[in-house]
N, CA, C and O atoms as CSV, one atom per row, in Angstrom:
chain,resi,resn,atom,element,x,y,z
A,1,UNK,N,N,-24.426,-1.723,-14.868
A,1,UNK,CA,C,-22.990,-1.993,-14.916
A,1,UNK,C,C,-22.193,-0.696,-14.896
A,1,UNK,O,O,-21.113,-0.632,-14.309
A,2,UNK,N,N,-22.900,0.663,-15.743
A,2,UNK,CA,C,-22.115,1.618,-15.650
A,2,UNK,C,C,-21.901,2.595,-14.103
A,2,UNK,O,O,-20.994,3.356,-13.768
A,3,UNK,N,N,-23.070,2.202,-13.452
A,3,UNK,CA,C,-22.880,2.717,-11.925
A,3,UNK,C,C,-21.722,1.781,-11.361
A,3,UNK,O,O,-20.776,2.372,-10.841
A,4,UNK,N,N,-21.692,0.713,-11.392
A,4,UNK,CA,C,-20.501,0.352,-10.631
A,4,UNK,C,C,-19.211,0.608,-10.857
A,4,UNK,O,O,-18.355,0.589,-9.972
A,5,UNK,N,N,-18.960,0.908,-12.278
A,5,UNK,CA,C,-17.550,1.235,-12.711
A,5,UNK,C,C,-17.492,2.846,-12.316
A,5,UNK,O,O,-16.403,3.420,-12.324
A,6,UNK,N,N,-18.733,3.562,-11.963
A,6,UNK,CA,C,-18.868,5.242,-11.427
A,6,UNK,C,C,-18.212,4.738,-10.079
A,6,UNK,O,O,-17.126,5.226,-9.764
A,7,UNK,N,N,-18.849,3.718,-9.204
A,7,UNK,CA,C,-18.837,4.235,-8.062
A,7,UNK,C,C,-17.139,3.417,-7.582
A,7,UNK,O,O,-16.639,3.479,-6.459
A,8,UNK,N,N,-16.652,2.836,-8.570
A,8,UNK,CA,C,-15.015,2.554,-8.212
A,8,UNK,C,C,-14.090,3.633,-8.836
A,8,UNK,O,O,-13.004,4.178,-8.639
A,9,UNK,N,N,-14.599,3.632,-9.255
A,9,UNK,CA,C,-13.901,5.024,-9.845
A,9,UNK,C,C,-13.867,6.333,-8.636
A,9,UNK,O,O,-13.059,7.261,-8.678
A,10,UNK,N,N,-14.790,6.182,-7.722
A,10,UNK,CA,C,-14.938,7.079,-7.150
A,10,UNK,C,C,-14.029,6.970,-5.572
A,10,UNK,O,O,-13.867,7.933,-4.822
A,11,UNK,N,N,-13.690,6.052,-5.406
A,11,UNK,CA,C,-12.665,4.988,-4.338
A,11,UNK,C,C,-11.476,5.831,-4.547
A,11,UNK,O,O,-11.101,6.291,-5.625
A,12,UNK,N,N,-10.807,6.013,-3.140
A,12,UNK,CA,C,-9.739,6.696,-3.125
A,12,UNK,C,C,-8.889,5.758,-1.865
A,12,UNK,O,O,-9.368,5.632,-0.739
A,13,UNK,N,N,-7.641,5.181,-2.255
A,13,UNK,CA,C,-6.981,4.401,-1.662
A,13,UNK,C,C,-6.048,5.468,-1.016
A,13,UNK,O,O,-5.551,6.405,-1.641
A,14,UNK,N,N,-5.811,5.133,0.740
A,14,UNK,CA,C,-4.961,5.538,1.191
A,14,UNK,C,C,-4.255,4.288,2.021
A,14,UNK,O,O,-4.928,3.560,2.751
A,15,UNK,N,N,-3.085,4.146,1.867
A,15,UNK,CA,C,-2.343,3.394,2.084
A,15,UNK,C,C,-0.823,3.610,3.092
A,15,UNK,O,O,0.057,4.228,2.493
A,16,UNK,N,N,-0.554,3.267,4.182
A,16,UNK,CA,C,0.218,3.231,4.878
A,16,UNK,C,C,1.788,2.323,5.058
A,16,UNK,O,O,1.878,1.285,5.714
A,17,UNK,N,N,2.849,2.927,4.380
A,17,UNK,CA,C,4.091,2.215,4.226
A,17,UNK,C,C,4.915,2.298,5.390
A,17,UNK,O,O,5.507,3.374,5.479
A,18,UNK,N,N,5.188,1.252,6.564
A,18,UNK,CA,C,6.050,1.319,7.422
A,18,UNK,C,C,6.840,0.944,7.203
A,18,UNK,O,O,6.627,0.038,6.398
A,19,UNK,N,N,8.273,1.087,7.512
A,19,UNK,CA,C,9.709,1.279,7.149
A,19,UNK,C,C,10.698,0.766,8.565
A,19,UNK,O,O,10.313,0.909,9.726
A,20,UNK,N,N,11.932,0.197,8.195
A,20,UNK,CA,C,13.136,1.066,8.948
A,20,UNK,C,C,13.833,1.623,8.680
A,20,UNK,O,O,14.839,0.925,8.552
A,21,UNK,N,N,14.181,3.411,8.288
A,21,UNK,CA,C,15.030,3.647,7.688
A,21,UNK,C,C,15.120,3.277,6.332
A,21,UNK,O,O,14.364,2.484,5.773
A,22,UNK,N,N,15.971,3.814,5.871
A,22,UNK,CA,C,16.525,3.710,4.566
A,22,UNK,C,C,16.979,2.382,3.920
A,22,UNK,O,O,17.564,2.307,2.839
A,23,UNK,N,N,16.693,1.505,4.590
A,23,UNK,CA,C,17.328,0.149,3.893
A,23,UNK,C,C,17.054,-0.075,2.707
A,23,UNK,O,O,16.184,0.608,2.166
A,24,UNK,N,N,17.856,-1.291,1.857
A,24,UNK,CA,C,17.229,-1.416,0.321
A,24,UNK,C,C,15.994,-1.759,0.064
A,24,UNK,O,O,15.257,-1.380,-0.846
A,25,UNK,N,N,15.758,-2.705,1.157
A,25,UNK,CA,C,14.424,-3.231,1.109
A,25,UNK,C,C,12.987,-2.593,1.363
A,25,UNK,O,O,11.830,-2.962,1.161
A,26,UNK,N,N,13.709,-1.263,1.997
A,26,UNK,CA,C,12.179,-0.062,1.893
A,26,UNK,C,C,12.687,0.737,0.822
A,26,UNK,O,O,11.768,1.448,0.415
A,27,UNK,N,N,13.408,0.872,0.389
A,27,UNK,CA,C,13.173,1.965,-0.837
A,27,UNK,C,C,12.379,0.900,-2.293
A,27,UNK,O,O,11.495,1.215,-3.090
A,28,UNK,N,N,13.258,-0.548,-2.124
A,28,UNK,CA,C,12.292,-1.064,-3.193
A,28,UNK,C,C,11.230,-1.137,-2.624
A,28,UNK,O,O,10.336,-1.062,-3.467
A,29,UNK,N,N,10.717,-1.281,-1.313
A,29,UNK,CA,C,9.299,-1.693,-1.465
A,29,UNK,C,C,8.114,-0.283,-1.896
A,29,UNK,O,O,7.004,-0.267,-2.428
A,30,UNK,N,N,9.119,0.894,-1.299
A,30,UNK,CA,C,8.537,2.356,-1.660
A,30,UNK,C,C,8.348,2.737,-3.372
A,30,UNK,O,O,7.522,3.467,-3.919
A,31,UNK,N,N,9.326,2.027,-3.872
A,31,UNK,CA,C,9.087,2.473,-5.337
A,31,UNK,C,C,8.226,0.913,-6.119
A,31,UNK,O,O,7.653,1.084,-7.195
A,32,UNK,N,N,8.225,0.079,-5.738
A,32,UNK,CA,C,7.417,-0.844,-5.999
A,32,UNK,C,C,5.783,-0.380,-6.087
A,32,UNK,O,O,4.880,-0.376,-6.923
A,33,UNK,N,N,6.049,0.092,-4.361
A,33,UNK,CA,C,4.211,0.281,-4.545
A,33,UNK,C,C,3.622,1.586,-5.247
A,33,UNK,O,O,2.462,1.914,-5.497
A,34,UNK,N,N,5.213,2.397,-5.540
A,34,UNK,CA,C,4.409,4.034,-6.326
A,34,UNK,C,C,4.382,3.499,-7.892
A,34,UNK,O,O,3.622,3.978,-8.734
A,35,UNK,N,N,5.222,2.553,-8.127
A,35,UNK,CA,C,5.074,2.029,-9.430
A,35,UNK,C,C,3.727,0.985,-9.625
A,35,UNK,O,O,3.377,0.553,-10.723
A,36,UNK,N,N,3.116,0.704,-8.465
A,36,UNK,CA,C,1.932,-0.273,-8.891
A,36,UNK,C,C,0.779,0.327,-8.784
A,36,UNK,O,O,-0.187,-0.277,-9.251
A,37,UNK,N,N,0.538,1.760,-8.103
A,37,UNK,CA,C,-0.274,3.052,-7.658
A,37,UNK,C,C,-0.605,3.663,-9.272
A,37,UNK,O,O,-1.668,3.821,-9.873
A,38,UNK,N,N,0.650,3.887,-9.605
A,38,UNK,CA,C,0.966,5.224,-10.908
A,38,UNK,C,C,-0.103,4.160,-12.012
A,38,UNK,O,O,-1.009,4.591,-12.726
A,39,UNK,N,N,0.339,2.672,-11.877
A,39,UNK,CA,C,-0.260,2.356,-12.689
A,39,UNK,C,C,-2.044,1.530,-12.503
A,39,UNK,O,O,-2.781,1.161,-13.417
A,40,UNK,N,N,-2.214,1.480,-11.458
A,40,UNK,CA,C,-3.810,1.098,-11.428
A,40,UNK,C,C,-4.393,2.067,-10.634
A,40,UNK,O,O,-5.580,1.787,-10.469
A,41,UNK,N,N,-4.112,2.956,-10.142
A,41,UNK,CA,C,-4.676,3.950,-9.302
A,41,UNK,C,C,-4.746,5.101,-9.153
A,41,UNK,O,O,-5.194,5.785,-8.232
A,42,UNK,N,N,-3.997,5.489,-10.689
A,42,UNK,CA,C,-3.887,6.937,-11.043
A,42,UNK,C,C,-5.013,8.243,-10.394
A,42,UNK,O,O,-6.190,8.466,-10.678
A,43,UNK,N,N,-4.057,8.958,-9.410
A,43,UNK,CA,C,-4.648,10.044,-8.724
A,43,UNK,C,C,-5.561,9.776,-7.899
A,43,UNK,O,O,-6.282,10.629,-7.380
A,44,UNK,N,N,-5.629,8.421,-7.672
A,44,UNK,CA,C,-6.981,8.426,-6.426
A,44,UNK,C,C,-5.988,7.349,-5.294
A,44,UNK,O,O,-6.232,6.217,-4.878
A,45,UNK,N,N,-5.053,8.083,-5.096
A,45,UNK,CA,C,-4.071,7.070,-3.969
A,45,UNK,C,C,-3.323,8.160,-3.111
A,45,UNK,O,O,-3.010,9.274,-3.531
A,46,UNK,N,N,-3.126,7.758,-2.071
A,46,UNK,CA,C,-1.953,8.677,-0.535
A,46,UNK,C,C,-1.486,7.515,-0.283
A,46,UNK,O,O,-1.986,6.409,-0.078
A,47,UNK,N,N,-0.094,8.076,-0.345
A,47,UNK,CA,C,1.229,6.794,0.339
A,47,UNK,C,C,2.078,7.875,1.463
A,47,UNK,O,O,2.831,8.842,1.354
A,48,UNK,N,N,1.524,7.154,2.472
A,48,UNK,CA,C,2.136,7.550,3.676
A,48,UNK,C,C,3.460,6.918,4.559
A,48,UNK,O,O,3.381,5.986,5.359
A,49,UNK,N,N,4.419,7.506,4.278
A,49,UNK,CA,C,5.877,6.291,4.858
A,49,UNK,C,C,5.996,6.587,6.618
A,49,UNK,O,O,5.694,7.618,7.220
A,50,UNK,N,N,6.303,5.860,6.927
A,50,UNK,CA,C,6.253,6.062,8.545
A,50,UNK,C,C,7.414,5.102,8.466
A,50,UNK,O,O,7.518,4.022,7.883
A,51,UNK,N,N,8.362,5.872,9.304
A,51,UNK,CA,C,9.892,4.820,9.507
A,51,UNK,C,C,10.273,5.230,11.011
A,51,UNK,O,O,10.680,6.173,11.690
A,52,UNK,N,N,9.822,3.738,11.085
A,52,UNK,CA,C,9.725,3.320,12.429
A,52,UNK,C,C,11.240,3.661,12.953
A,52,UNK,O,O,11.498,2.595,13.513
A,53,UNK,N,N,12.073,4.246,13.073
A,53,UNK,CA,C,13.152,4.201,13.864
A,53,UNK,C,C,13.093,6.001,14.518
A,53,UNK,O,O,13.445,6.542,15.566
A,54,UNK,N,N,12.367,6.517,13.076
A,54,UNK,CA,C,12.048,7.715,13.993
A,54,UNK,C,C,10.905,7.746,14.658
A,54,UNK,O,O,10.818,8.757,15.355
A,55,UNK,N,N,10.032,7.067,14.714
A,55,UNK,CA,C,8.646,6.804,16.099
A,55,UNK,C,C,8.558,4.927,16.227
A,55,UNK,O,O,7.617,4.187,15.940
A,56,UNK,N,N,9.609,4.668,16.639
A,56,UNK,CA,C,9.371,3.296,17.686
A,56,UNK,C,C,8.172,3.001,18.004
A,56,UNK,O,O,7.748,1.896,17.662
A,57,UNK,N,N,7.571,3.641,18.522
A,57,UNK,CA,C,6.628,3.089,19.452
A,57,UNK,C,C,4.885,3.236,18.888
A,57,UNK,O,O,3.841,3.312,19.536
A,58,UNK,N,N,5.272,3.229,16.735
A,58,UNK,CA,C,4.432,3.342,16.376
A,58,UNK,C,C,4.107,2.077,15.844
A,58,UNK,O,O,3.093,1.894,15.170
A,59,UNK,N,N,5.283,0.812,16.239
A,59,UNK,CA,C,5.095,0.135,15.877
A,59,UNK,C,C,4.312,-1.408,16.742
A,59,UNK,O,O,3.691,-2.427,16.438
A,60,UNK,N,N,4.853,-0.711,17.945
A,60,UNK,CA,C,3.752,-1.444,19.190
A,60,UNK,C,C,2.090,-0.887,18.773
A,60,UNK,O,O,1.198,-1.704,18.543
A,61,UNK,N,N,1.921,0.220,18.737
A,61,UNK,CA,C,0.367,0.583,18.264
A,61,UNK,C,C,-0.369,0.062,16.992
A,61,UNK,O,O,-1.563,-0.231,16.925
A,62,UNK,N,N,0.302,0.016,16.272
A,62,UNK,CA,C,-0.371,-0.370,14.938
A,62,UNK,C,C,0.240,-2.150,14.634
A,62,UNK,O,O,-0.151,-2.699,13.604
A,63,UNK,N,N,1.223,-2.955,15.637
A,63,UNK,CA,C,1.280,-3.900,15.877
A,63,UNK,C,C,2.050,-4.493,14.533
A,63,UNK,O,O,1.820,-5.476,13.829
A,64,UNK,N,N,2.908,-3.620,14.496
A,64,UNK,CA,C,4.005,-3.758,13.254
A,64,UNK,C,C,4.628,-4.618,13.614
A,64,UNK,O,O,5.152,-4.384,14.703
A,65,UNK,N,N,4.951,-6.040,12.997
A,65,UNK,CA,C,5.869,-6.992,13.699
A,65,UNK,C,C,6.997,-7.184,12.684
A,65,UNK,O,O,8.088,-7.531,13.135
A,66,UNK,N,N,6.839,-6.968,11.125
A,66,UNK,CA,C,7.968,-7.150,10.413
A,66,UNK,C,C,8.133,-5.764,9.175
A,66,UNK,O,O,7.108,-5.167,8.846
A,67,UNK,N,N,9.211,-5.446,8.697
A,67,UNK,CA,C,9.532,-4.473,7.533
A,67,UNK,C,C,9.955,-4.933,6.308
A,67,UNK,O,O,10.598,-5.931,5.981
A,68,UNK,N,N,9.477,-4.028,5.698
A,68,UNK,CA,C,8.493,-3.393,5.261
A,68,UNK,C,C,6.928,-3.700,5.397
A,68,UNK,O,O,6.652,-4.864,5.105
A,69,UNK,N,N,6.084,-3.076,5.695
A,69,UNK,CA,C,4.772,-3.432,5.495
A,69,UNK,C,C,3.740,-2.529,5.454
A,69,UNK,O,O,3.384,-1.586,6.160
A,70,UNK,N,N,3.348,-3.056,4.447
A,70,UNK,CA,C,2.081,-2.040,3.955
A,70,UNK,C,C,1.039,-2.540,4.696
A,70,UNK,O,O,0.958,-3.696,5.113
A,71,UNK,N,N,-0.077,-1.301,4.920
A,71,UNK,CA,C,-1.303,-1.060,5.338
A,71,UNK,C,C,-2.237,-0.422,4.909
A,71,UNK,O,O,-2.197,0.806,4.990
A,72,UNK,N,N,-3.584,-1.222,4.204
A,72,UNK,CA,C,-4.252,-0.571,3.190
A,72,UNK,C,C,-5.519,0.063,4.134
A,72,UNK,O,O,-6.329,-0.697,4.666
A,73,UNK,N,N,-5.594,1.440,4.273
A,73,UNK,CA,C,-6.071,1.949,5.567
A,73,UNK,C,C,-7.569,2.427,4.746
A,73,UNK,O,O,-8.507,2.720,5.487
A,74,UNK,N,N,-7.759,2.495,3.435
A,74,UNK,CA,C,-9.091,3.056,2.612
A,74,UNK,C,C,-8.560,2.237,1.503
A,74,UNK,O,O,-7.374,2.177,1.178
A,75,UNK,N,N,-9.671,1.533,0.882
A,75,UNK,CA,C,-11.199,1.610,1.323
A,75,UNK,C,C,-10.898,0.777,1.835
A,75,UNK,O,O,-9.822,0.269,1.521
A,76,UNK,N,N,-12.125,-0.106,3.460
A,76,UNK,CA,C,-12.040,-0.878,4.166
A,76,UNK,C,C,-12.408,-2.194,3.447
A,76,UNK,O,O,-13.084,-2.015,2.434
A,77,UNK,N,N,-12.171,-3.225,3.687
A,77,UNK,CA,C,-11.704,-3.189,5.035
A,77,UNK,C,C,-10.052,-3.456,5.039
A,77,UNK,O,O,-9.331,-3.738,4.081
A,78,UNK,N,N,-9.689,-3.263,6.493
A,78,UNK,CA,C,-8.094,-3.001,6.433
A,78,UNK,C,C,-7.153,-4.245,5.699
A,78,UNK,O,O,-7.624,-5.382,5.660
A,79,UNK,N,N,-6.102,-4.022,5.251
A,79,UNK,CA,C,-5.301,-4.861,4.653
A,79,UNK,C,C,-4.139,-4.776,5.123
A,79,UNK,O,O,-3.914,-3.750,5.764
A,80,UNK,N,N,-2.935,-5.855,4.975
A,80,UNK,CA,C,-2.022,-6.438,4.846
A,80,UNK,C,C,-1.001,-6.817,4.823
A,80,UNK,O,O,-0.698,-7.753,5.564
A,81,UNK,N,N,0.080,-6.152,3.828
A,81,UNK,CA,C,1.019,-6.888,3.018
A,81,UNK,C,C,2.391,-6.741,3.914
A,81,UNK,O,O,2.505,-5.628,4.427
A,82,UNK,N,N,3.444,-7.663,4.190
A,82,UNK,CA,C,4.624,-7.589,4.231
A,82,UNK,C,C,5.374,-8.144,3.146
A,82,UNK,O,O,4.990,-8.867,2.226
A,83,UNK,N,N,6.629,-7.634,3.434
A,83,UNK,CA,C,7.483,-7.564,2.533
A,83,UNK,C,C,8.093,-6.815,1.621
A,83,UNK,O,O,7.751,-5.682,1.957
A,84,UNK,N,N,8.874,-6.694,0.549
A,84,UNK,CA,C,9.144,-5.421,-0.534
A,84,UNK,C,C,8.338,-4.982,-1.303
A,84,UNK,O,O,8.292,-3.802,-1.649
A,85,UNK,N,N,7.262,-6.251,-1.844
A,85,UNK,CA,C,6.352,-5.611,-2.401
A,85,UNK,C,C,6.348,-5.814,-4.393
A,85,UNK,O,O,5.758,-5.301,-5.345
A,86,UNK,N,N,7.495,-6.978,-4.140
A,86,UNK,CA,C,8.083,-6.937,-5.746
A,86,UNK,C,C,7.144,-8.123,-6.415
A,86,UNK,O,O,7.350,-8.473,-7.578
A,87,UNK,N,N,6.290,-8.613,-5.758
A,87,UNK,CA,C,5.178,-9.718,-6.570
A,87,UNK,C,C,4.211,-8.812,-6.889
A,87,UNK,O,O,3.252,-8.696,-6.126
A,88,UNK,N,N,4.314,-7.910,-8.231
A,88,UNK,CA,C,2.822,-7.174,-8.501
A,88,UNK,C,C,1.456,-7.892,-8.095
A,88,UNK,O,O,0.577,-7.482,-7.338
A,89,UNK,N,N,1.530,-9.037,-8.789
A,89,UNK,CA,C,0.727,-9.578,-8.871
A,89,UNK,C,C,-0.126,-10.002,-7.439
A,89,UNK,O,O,-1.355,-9.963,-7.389
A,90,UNK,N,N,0.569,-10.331,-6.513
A,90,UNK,CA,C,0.722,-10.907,-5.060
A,90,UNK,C,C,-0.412,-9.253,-4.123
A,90,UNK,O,O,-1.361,-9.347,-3.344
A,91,UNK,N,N,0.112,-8.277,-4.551
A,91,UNK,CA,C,0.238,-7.294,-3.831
A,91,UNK,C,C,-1.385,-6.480,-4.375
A,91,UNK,O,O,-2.255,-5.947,-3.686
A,92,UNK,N,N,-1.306,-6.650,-5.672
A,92,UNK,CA,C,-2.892,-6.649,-6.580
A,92,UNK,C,C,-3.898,-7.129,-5.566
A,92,UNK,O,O,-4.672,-6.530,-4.820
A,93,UNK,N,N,-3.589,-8.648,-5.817
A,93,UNK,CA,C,-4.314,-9.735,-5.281
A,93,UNK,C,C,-4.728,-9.181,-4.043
A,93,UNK,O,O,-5.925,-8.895,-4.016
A,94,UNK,N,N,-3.869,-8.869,-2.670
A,94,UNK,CA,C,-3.662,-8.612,-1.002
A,94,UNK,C,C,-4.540,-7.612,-1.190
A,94,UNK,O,O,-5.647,-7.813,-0.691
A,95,UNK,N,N,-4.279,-5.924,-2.133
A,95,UNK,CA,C,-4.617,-5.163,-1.803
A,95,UNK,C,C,-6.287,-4.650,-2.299
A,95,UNK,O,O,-6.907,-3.593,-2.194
A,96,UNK,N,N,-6.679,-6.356,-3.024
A,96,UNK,CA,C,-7.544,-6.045,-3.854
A,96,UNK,C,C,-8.031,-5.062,-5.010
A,96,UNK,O,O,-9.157,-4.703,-5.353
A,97,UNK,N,N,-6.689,-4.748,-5.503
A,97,UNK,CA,C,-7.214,-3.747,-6.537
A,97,UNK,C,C,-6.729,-4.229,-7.842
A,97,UNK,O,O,-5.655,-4.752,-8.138
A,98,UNK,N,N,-8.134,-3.828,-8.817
A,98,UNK,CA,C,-8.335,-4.380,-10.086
A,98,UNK,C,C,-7.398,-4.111,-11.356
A,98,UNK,O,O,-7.598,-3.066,-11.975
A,99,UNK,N,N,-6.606,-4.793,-11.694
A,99,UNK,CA,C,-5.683,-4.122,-12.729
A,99,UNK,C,C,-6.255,-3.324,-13.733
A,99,UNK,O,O,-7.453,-3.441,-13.992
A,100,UNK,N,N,-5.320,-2.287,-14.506
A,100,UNK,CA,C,-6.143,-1.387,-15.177
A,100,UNK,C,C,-6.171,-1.885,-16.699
A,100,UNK,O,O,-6.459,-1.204,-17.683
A,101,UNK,N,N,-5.847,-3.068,-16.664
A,101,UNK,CA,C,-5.855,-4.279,-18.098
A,101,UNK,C,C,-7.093,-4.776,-18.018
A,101,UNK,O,O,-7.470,-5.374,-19.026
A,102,UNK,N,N,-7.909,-4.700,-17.037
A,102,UNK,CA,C,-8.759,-5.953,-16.213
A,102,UNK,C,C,-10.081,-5.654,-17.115
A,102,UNK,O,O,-11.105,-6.316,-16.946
């Protein structure tokens, strides 16, 4: 049992936030997910914002169809989420990661 709690521990989430701009709905969804990071994923997380209005055409490639939306790019396999991001619970669940209550 204690190797498995080594080898999650050892998991490093990098995660991809696409955007448009500054709207309300990406800054909450930006501080939503650093507030759900800070707290189950302390130091083993990268949040990468990509706002699509300054590269358009990153959203035909990676097949971005709505904003905000996260993309859980490590560990595989790939994930998910649209929206702001304000259902902790919802976003736990999507991104599969274990609360630090758990």
């Amino acid at each position: 049992m204690e190797e498995i709690n080594q080898s999650e521990e050892l998991v490093f989430w990098k995660l991809r936030l696409y955007v448009a701009g500054q709207t309300p709905k990406s800054v909450t969804a930006f501080a939503n997910l650093t507030k759900i990071c800070e707290q189950n994923l302390q130091g083993k997380y990268q949040i990468e914002v990509v706002d699509l209005v300054l590269h358009p055409h990153l959203a035909r490639e990676n097949q971005i169809f709505a904003i905000p939306t996260l993309i859980r790019q490590l560990p595989v396999p790939i994930r998910q989420i649209i929206g702001d991001l304000s259902n902790q619970e919802k976003v736990l669940l999507g991104l599969e990661i274990k609360p630090v209550n758990y």
